[in-house]
C-alpha positions in Angstrom: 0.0 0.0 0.0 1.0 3.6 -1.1 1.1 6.1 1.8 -0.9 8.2 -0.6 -3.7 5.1 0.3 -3.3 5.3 3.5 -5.6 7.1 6.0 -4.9 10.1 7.9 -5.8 8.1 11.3 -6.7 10.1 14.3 -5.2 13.4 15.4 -6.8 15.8 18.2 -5.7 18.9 15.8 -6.4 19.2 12.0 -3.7 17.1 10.3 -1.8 19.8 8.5 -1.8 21.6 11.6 -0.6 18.5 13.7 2.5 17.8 11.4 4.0 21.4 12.5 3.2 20.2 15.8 4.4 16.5 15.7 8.3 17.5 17.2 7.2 19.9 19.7 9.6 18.3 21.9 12.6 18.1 20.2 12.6 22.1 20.1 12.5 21.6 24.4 15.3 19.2 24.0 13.0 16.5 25.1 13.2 12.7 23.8 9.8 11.5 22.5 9.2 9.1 25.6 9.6 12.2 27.9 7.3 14.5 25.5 4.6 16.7 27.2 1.4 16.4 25.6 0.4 19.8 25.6 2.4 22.7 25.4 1.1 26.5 25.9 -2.3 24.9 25.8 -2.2 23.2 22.2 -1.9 19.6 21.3 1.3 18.2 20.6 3.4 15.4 19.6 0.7 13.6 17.7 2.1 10.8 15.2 1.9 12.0 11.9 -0.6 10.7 9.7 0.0 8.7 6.1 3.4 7.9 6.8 4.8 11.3 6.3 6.9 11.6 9.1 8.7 8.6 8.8 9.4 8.8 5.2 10.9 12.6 5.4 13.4 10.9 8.4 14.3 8.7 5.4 15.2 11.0 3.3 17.4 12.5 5.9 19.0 9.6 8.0 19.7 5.8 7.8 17.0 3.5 8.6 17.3 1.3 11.3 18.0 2.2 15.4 20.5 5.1 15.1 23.9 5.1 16.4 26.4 8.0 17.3 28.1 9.3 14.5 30.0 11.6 17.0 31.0 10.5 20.5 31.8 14.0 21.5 28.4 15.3 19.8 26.0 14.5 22.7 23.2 17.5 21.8 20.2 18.4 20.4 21.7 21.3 19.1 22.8 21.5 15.3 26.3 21.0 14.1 26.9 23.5 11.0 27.9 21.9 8.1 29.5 25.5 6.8 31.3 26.0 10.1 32.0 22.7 11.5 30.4 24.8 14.9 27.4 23.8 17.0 24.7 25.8 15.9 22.9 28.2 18.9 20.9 30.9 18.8 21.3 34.0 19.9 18.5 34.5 22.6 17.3 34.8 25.6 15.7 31.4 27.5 12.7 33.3 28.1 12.4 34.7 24.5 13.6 31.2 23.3 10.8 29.2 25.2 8.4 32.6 23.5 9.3 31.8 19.9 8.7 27.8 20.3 5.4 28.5 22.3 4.4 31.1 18.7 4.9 28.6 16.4 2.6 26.0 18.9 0.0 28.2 19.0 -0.7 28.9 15.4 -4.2 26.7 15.0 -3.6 28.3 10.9 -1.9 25.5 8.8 -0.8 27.9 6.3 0.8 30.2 8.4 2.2 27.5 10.6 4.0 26.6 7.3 5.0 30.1 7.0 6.5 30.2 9.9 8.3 27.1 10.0 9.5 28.3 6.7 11.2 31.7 8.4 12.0 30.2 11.9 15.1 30.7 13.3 14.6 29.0 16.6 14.0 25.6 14.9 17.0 25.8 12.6 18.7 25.6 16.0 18.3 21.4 16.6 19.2 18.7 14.5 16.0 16.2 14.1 17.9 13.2 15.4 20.7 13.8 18.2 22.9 10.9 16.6 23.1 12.6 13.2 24.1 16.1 14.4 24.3 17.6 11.1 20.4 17.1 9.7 18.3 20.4 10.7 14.8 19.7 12.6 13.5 23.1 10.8 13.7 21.2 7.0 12.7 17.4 8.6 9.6 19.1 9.8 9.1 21.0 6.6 9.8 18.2 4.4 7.1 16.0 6.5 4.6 18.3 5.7 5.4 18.6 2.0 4.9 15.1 2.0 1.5 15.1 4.1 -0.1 17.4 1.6 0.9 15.8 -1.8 -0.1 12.8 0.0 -3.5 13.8 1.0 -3.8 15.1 -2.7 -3.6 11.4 -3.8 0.4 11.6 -4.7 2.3 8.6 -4.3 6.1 9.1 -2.9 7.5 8.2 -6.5 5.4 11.1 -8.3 6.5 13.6 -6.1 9.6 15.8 -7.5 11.6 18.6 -6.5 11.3 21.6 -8.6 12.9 25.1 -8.8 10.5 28.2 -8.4 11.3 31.6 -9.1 12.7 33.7 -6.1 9.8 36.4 -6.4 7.3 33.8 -7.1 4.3 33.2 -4.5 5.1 30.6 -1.9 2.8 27.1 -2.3 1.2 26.1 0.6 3.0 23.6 2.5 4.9 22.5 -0.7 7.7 25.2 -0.2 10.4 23.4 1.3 12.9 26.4 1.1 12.7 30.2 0.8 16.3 31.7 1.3 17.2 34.1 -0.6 17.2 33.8 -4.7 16.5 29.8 -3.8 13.4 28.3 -3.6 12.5 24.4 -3.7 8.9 23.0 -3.9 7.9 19.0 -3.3 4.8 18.5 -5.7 3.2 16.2 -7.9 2.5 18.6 -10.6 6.2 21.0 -11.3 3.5 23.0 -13.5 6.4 23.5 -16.4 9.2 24.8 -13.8 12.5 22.6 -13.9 11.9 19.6 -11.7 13.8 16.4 -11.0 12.0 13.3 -9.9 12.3 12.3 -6.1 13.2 8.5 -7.0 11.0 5.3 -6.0 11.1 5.4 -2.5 12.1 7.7 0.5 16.3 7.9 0.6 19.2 10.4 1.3 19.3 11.1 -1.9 19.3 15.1 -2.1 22.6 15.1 -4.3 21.5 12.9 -6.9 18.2 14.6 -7.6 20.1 18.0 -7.2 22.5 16.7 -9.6 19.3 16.1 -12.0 17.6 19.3 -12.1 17.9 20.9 -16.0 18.0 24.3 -13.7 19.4 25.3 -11.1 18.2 27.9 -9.0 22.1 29.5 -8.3 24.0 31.4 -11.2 27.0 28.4 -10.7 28.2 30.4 -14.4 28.4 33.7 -12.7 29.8 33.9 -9.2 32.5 31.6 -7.8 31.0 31.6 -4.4 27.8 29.8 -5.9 30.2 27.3 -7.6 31.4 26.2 -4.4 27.9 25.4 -3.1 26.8 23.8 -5.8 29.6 21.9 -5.7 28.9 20.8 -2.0 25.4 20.0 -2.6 26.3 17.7 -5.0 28.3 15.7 -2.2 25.6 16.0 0.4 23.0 13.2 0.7 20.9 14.0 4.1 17.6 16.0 2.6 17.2 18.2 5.9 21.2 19.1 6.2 21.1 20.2 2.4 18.5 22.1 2.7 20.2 24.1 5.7 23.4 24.4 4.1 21.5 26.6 1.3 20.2 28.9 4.3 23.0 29.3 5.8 25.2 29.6 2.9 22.6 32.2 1.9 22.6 33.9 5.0 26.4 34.1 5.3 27.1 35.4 1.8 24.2 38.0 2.7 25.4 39.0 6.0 29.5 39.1 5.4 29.5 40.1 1.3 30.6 36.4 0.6 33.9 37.5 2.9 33.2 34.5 5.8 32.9 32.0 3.1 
């Protein structure tokens, strides 16, 4: 059976709503068997439904009962893969514990996707402690790309990744990336923009179906420092740790002139 046949099952919040919700606790550096139900009042935590979650951890990490990958690495928090550093943000505990309780709160499913999509707070923490570089921001977004194409009746191997324009609207839920003059959409239906297939089932496979878009959304003829990313995208497998390394990169060329790269 296709996840795209599968039921939604039984969640207290609307589904696309629930799968923003669904790692609540990773963002309070809590393990799953130690999650709170509720936090700030809304329902959390909830398993998400049609197999979405589980497939977008397979796109990002090895299936199977994880094991460290870093002795030393023993935190929730995210190792860069552009610094080598561990990833924190600059805030307060207080305005910290603020910014997860906002995103809870939304009861909106499209603006809990927007928000995902511009949070800084979640781009702090990996989504799996044993595979430090992967980025719980993108695993979350990523899961609910796949909820809604799956609830649309799309099975995994129709989905594909596809290149928008950087001024163009943002879809829904399907937006998986917004930094900058990058933007990546999981559909069905590419609608004409260049697109490369997601393959038959749920891998790390980021660099191969990079490799296979017909455009890319960075000028790699133009600018050296573009080169170099492309060139490292092509090298990294984990969907949720590509996708950060894009932000970042985007955020570092934007914040230091390209000078810290």
């Amino acid at each position: 059976m296709t996840a795209a046949a599968e039921g939604d099952g039984e969640t207290e919040a609307p589904a696309m709503v629930a799968v923003y919700r669904h790692d609540v606790h990773k963002l309070r550096g809590r393990s799953h068997s130690s999650a709170a139900e509720t936090v700030a009042g809304e329902r959390v935590n909830e398993p998400v439904p049609r197999g979405a979650d589980r497939d977008a951890a397979l796109l990002s990490r090895p299936r199977g009962d994880p094991e460290q990958t870093l002795p030393a690495h023993e935190s929730p928090f995210r190792l860069s893969l552009l610094s080598g550093e561990v990833v924190t943000e600059e805030m307060s505990v207080d305005a910290f514990r603020d910014a997860v309780e906002d995103l809870v709160a939304i009861e909106d499913a499209e603006a809990a996707h927007a928000a995902w999509l511009g949070s800084d707070a979640a781009a702090v923490f990996n989504e799996a402690m044993y595979y430090p570089y992967t980025s719980l921001k993108y695993h979350v977004l990523l899961a609910a790309a796949l909820l809604s194409n799956y609830r649309r009746g799309a099975a995994f191997d129709e989905l594909s990744l596809v290149v928008d324009d950087s001024d163009a609207a943002v879809t829904p839920h399907r937006t998986i990336l917004e930094a900058g003059p990058v933007s990546l959409r999981v559909t069905a239906d590419p609608g004409g923009r260049p697109a490369a297939t997601l393959g038959s089932v749920p891998a790390r496979s980021f660099a191969d179906v990079w490799s296979r878009l017909p455009e890319l959304p960075i000028g790699v003829d133009g600018q050296r420092l573009w080169r170099v990313l492309d060139a490292q995208l092509r090298r990294v497998r984990s969907w949720s740790a590509a996708l950060q390394l894009i932000e970042d990169y985007v955020d570092a060329m934007n914040g230091a002139g390209g000078d810290a790269l």
